[in-house]
C-alpha positions in Angstrom: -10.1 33.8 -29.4 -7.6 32.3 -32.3 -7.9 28.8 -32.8 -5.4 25.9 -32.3 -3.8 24.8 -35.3 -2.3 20.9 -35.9 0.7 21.8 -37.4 4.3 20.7 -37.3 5.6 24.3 -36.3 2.8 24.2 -33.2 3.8 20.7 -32.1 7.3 21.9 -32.2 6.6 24.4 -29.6 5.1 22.4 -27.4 7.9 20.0 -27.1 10.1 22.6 -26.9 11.5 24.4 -23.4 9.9 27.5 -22.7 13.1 30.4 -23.7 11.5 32.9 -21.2 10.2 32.5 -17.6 7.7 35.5 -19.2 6.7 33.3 -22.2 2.7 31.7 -22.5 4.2 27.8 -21.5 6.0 29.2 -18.5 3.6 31.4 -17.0 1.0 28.4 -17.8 3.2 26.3 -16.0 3.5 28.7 -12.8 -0.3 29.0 -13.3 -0.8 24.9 -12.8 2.1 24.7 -9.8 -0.1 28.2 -7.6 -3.7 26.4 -8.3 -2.0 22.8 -6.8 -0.5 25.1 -4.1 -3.7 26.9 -2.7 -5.7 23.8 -3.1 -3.7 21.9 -0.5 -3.1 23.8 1.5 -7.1 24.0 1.9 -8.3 21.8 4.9 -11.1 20.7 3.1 -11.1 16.9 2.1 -13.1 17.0 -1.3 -16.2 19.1 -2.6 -19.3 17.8 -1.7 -19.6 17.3 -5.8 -21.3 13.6 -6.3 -19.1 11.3 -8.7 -22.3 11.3 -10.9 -22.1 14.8 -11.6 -18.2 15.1 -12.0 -18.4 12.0 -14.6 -20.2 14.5 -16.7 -16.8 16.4 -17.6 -15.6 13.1 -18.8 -18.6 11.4 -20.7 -16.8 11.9 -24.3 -15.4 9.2 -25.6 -13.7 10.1 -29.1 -10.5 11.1 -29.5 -10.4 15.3 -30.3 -9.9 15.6 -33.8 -8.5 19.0 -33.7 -5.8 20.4 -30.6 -6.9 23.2 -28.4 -4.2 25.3 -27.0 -2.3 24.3 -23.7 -3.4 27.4 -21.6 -6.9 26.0 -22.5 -6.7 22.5 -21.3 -4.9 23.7 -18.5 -7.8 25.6 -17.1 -9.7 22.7 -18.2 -7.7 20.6 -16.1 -7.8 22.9 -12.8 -11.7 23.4 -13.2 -13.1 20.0 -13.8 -9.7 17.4 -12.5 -7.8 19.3 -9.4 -10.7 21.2 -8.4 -12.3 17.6 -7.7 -9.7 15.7 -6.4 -9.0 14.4 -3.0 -6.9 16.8 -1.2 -4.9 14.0 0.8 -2.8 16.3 2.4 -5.7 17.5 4.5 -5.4 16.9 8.4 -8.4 15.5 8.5 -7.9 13.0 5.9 -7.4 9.9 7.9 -9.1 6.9 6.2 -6.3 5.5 3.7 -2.8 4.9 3.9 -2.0 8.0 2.0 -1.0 11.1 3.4 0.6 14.7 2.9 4.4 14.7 1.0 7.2 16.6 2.1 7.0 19.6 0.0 10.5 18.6 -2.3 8.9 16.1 -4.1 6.9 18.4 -6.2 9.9 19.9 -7.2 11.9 16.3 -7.4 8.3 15.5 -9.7 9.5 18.0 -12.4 12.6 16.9 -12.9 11.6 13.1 -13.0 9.0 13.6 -15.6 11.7 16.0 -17.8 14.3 13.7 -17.2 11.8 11.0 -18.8 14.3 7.8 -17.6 13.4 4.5 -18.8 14.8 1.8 -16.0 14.6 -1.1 -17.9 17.9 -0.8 -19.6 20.9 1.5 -18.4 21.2 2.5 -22.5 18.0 4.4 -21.5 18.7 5.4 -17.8 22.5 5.3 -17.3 22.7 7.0 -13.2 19.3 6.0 -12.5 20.3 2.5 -12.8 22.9 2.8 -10.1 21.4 5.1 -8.0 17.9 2.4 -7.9 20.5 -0.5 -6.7 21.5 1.9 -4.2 18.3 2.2 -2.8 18.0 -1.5 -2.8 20.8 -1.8 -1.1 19.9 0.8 1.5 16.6 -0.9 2.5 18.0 -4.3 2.5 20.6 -3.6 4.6 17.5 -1.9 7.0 15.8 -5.1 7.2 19.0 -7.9 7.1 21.6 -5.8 8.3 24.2 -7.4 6.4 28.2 -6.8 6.9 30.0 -4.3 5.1 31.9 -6.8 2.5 28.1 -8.2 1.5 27.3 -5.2 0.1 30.4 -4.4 -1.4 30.1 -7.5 -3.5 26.3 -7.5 -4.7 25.5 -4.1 -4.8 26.3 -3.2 -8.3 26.8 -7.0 -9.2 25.6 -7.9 -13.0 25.0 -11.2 -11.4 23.1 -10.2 -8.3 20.0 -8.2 -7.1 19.1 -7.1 -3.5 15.7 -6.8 -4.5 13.1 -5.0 -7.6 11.7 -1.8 -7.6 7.9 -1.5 -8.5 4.9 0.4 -8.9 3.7 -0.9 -5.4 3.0 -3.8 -3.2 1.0 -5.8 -5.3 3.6 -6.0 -8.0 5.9 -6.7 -5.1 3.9 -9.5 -3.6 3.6 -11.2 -7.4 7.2 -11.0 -7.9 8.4 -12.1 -4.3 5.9 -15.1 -5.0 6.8 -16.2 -9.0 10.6 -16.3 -7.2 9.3 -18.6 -4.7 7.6 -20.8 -7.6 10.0 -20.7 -9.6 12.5 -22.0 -6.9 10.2 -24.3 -5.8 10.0 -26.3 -9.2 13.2 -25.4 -10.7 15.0 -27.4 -13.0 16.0 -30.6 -11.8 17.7 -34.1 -13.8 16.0 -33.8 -17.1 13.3 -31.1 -15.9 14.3 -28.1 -17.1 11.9 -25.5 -14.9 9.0 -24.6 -14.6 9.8 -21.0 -16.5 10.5 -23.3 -19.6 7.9 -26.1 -19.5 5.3 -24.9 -17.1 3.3 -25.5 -14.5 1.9 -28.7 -15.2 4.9 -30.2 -16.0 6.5 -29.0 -12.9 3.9 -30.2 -10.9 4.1 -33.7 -12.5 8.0 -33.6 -12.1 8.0 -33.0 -8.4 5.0 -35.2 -7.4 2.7 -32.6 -6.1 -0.9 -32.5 -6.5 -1.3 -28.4 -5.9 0.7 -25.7 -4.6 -1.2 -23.5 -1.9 0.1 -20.0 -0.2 -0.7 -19.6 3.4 -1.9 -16.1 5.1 -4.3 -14.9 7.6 -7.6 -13.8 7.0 -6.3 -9.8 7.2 -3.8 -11.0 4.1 -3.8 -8.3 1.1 -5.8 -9.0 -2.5 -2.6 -9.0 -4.2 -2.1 -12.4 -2.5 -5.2 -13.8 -4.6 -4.2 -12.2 -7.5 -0.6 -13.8 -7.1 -2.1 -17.0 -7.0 -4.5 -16.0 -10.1 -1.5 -15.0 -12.1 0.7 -17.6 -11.1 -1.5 -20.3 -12.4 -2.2 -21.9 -9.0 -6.0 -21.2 -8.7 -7.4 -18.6 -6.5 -8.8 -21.7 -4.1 -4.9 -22.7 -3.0 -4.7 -18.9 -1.6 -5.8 -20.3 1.9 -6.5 -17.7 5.0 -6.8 -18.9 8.3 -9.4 -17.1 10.4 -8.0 -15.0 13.2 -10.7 -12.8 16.2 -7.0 -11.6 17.3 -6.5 -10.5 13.8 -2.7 -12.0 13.8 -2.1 -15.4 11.6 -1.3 -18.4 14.5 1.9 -20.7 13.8 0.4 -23.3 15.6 -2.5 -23.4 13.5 -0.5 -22.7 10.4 2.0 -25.1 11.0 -0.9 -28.0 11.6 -2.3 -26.9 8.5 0.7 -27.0 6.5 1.4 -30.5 7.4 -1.9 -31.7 6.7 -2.0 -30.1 3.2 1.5 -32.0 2.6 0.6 -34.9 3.9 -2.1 -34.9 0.7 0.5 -34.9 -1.9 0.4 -31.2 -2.2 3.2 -28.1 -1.3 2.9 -25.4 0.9 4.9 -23.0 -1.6 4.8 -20.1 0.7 3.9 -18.6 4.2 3.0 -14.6 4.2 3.9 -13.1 7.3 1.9 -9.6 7.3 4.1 -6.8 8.9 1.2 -4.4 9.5 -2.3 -5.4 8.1 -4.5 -2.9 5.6 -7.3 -3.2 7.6 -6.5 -3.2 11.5 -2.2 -2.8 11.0 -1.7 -5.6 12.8 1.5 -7.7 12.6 1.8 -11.8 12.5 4.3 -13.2 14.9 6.7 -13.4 11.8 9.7 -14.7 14.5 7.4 -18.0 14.9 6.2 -18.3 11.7 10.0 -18.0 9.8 10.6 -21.4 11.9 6.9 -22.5 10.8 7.7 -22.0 7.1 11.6 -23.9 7.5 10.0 -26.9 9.5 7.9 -27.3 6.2 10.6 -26.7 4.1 8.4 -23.5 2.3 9.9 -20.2 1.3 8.5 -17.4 4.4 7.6 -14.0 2.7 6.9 -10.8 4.5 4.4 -8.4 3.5 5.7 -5.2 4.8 4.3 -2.7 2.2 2.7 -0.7 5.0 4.9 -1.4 8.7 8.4 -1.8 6.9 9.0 1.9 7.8 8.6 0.7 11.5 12.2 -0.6 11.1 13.6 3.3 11.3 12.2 3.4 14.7 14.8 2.4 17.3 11.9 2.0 19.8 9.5 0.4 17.9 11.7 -1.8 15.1 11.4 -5.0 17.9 7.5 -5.5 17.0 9.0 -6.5 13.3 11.2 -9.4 14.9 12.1 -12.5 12.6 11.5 -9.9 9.3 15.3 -10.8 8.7 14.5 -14.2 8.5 11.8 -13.8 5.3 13.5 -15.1 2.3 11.2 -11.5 0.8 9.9 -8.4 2.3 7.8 -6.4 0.3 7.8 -2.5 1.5 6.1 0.6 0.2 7.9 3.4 0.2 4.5 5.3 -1.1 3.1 4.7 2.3 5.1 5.3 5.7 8.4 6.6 3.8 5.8 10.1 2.5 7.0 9.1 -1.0 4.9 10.1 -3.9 2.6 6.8 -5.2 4.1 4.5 -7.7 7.1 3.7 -5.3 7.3 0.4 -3.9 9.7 -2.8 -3.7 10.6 -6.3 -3.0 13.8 -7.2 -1.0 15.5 -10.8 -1.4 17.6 -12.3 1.5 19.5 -14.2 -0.8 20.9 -11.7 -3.9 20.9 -15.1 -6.5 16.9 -15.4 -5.8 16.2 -13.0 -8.2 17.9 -15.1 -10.8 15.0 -17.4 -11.1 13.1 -14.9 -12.6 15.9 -13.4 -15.0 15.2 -13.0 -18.3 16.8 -11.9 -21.5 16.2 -10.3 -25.2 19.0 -9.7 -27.8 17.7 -6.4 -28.7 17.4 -4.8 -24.4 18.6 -7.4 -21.9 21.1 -9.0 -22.7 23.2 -11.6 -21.0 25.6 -10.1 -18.7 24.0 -6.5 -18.4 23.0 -4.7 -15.3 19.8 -4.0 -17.4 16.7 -3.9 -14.7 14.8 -4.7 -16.3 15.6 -8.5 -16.8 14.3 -9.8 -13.7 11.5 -7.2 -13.0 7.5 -8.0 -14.1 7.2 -4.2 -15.6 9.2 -3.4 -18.5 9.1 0.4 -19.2 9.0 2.4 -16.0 10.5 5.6 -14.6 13.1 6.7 -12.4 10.6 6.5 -9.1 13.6 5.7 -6.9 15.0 8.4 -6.9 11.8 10.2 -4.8 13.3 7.6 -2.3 17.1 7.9 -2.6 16.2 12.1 -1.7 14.4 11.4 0.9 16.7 8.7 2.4 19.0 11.6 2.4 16.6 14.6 3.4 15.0 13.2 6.1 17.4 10.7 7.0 16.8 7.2 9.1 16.8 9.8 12.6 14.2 11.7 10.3 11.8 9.0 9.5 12.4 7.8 13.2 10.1 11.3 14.8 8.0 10.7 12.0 7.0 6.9 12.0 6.9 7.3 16.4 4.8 10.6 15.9 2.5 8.6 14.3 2.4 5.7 16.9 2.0 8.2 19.3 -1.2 9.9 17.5 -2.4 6.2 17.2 -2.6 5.8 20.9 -3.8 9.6 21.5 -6.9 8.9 19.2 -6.9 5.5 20.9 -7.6 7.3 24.2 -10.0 9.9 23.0 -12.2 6.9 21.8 -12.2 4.8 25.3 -12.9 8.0 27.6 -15.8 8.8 24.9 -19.2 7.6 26.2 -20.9 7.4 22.6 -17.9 5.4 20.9 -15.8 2.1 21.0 -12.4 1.1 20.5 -12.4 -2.2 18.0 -8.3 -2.7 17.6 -5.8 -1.2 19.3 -3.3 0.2 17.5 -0.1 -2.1 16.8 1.2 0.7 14.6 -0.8 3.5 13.5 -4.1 2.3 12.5 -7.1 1.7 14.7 -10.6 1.3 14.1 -14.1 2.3 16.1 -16.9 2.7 15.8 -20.1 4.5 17.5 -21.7 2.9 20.2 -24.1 4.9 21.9 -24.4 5.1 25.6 -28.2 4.4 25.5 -27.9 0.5 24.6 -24.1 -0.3 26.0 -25.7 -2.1 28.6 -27.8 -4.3 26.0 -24.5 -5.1 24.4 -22.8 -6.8 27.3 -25.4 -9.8 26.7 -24.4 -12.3 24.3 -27.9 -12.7 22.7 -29.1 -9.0 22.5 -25.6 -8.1 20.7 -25.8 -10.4 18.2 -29.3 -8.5 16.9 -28.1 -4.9 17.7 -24.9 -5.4 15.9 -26.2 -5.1 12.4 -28.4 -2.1 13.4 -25.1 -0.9 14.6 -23.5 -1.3 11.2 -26.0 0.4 9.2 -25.1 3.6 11.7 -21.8 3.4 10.7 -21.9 2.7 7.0 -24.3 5.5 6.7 -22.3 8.5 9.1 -19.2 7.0 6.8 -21.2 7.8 3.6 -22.1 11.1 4.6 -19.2 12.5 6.2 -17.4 11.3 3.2 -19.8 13.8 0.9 -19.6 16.4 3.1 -15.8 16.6 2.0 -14.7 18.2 5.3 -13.1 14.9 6.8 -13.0 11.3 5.7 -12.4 8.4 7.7 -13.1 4.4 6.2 -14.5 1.5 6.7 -13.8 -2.3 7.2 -16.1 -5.0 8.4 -13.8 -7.2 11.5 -14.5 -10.3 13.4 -14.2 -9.2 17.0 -13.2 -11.4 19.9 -15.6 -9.4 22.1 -18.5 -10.3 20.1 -17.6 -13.9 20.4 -16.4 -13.5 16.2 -19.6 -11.8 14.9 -18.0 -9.6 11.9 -19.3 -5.9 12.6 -18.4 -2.7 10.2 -16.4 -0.7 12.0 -14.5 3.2 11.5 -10.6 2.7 9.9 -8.0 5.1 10.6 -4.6 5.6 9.5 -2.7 8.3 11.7 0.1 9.0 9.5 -0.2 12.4 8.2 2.2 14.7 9.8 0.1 17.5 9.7 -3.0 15.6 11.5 -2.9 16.8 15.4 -5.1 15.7 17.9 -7.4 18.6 17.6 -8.4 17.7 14.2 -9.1 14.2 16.1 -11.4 15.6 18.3 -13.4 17.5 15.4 -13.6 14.0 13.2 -15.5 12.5 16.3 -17.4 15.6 16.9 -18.6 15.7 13.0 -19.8 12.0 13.6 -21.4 12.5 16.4 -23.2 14.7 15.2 -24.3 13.2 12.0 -25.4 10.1 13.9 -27.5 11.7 16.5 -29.8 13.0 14.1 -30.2 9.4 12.5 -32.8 7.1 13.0 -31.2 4.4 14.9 -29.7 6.8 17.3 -33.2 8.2 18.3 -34.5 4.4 18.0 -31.9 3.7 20.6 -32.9 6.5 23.1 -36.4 5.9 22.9 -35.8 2.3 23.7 -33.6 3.4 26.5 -36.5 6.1 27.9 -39.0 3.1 27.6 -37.0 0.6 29.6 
């Protein structure tokens, strides 16, 4: 075989569009877009390859000195990267929140990456900027339902924004939270903000010792990390604990006045509108009025129920969203959105304003550059995966779809109660539940207090380990969480996770996930333990 050559003339080529849908680059390209195809539509999860063995295709660390050919590291790319990868289209990949795409978005994929937009400036993405403050506008008006004549004015304005676009909820979260900062010491007399002189002097300014974010114990990492990044300390992320899994406005309100009454400020309460772990939703109607007696800004953290709101049916479980000052929604979750898609939605279009800021050579004063009041910089043209399916599946659309889900949820919910060797840990609020496997030999031994609290942990190492190997046997994958459990009188046990949003999932599949655990377990060692014990007694 000829060898690839690093000259100007070569690199030409490959920048250049294929002339012929016979040429090398396009039947390469058809080559890449079958292999994806076949591998998922394959039920199959993963291989049962160990990480170990796969980090041996990537164990070089210099840069190639000299090019190969494309049709070589595509092959490259097919036998060591997709062959590998998690097909999370599979119906019987239930464990995170992310699931099978509608099949436009490869297609919409191609066209995004030739397109190449740049969104932090409009000299660099001209409709895409438009078409992004359209999405904005379409969600916000989802969640705050605002008249006609609001969005009219601020849609497009140079001096407003509904909301960011982002890579995903964390980004979200940091953003919705440096507003609320920034609000909170803004400038004032002399003071000229805390975006010009800092933290400490903002701090000093107002007479406040700290600034502290309140959330339950279920809130997301990002939360820490917003704290981190923010400059107010990881220790003023405070989490209340919570056996109902759901944060308590009585509890946070008492809290919140004792932490003022110290000299300090509550700078933010985070309602979570569907929980990673259990998808559990705070009573965010109660705790919008918590976070205005306290005089705090109320955020939401929606990334993963926001979608809820397209249900008819099920959009009253989300009450008092539309009083959050922010909601932060993933469309790369419930909206079946490639990943890399997610946002942050202001009440108030001038909140974004204390963020904004401005370079003579991209953003300058005036513009409806992006980019100005957004953490990232450089990013691409995600929402326009979202503005297609807005339109091809439509609110009605993503109604069957987030109550199909629901529906599964309390299907699989069933299956577990009526099933003698299991145990239902949290209903499902939305479409996550978890479980785990309780076998019928020792339920008896649970019901007391004391024997519980040392069969537990024996209980947990059963499910860590039939989690671990049904994971590496690739069929199926479901994860794993450790919860507080009222039941068990707040004793954290590791329990099964599932998220039931994949379309293609049915209850079948279900019924062979519990089978394939069942089976794993039964051959364990606790699980014969456990009938012995059970013969003896």
């Amino acid at each position: 075989m000829s060898k690839a050559e690093a000259s100007l003339e070569r690199l030409l080529k490959v920048f250049t569009k294929p002339e012929s849908k016979d040429s090398r680059l396009a039947k390469i390209e058809q080559q890449l877009s079958d292999n994806v195809a076949d591998f998922l539509s394959q039920h199959v999860v993963s291989r049962s390859t160990s990480l170990e063995h796969i980090e041996q295709d990537f164990n070089a660390w210099q840069i190639p000195e000299e090019p190969e050919f494309v049709s070589t590291h595509a092959q490259t790319i097919l036998d060591n990267l997709v062959a590998n990868s998690v097909n999370t289209y599979s119906p019987h990949f239930i464990g995170h929140m992310t699931s099978a795409l509608p099949y436009f978005h490869l297609s919409l994929a191609k066209l995004l990456v030739g397109l190449n937009q740049n969104l932090v400036k409009i000299e660099t993405s001209k409709a895409f900027t438009p078409l992004e403050r359209q999405v904005l506008g379409m969600m916000h008006q989802l969640v705050y339902d605002q008249p006609e004549d609001f969005y009219q004015q601020h849609l497009h304005s140079a001096q407003y924004s509904l909301g960011t676009f982002c890579s995903g909820g964390t980004i979200a979260n940091i953003t919705a939270l440096w507003v609320a900062r920034n609000k909170a010491l803004a400038a004032d007399g002399q003071f000229r903000g805390v975006a010009k002189e800092g933290l400490a002097a903002g701090l000093q300014h107002y007479g406040y010792r700290k600034l502290a974010i309140l959330s339950s114990k279920r809130g997301h990492y990002s939360l820490s990390k917003s704290v981190d990044l923010l400059g107010l300390g990881r220790e003023q992320f405070v989490t209340l604990d919570n056996a109902s899994q759901r944060l308590s406005p009585e509890k946070a309100l008492k809290w919140g006045q004792d932490y003022q009454s110290q000299g300090n400020k509550l700078l933010a309460i985070v309602g979570i509108a569907g929980t990673t772990e259990t998808g559990h939703i705070d009573p965010l109607d109660e705790l919008a009025d918590v976070a205005k007696e306290l005089g705090c800004s109320f955020h939401v953290d929606a990334a993963w129920g926001g979608a809820t709101l397209f249900s008819k049916a099920h959009r009253h479980i989300l009450k008092g969203i539309e009083k959050a000052d922010s909601v932060t929604i993933d469309a790369h979750k419930q909206m079946y959105v490639p990943m890399g898609a997610g946002m942050v939605l202001f009440k108030n279009p001038s909140d974004s304003n204390a963020v904004r800021h401005h370079a003579q050579y991209i953003l300058r004063a005036g513009s409806k550059d992006l980019g100005s009041t957004s953490i990232e910089g450089s990013r691409n043209g995600m929402a326009m995966m979202v503005h297609a399916s807005l339109h091809i599946l439509g609110r009605q659309g993503y109604e069957l779809l987030v109550d199909q889900s629901m529906q599964k949820a309390r299907q699989f919910a069933e299956l577990i109660k009526q099933h003698p060797e299991f145990e239902l840990t949290t209903e499902p609020t939305l479409c996550l539940l978890t479980y785990r496997l309780r076998p019928s030999s020792i339920q008896r031994r649970l019901a007391s207090a004391e024997e519980s609290t040392s069969i537990n942990p024996i209980l947990d190492e059963l499910t860590v380990s039939v989690q671990k190997q049904q994971r590496e046997a690739g069929k199926s994958f479901v994860s794993r969480t450790r919860l507080e459990i009222d039941r068990y009188a707040g004793q954290p046990i590791t329990v099964f996770r599932v998220v039931l949003a994949n379309p293609l999932t049915t209850e079948e599949h279900l019924k062979e996930i519990l089978e394939e655990q069942l089976t794993i377990a039964s051959t364990s060692k606790h699980w014969l333990a456990f009938e012995e014990d059970a013969k003896a007694s």
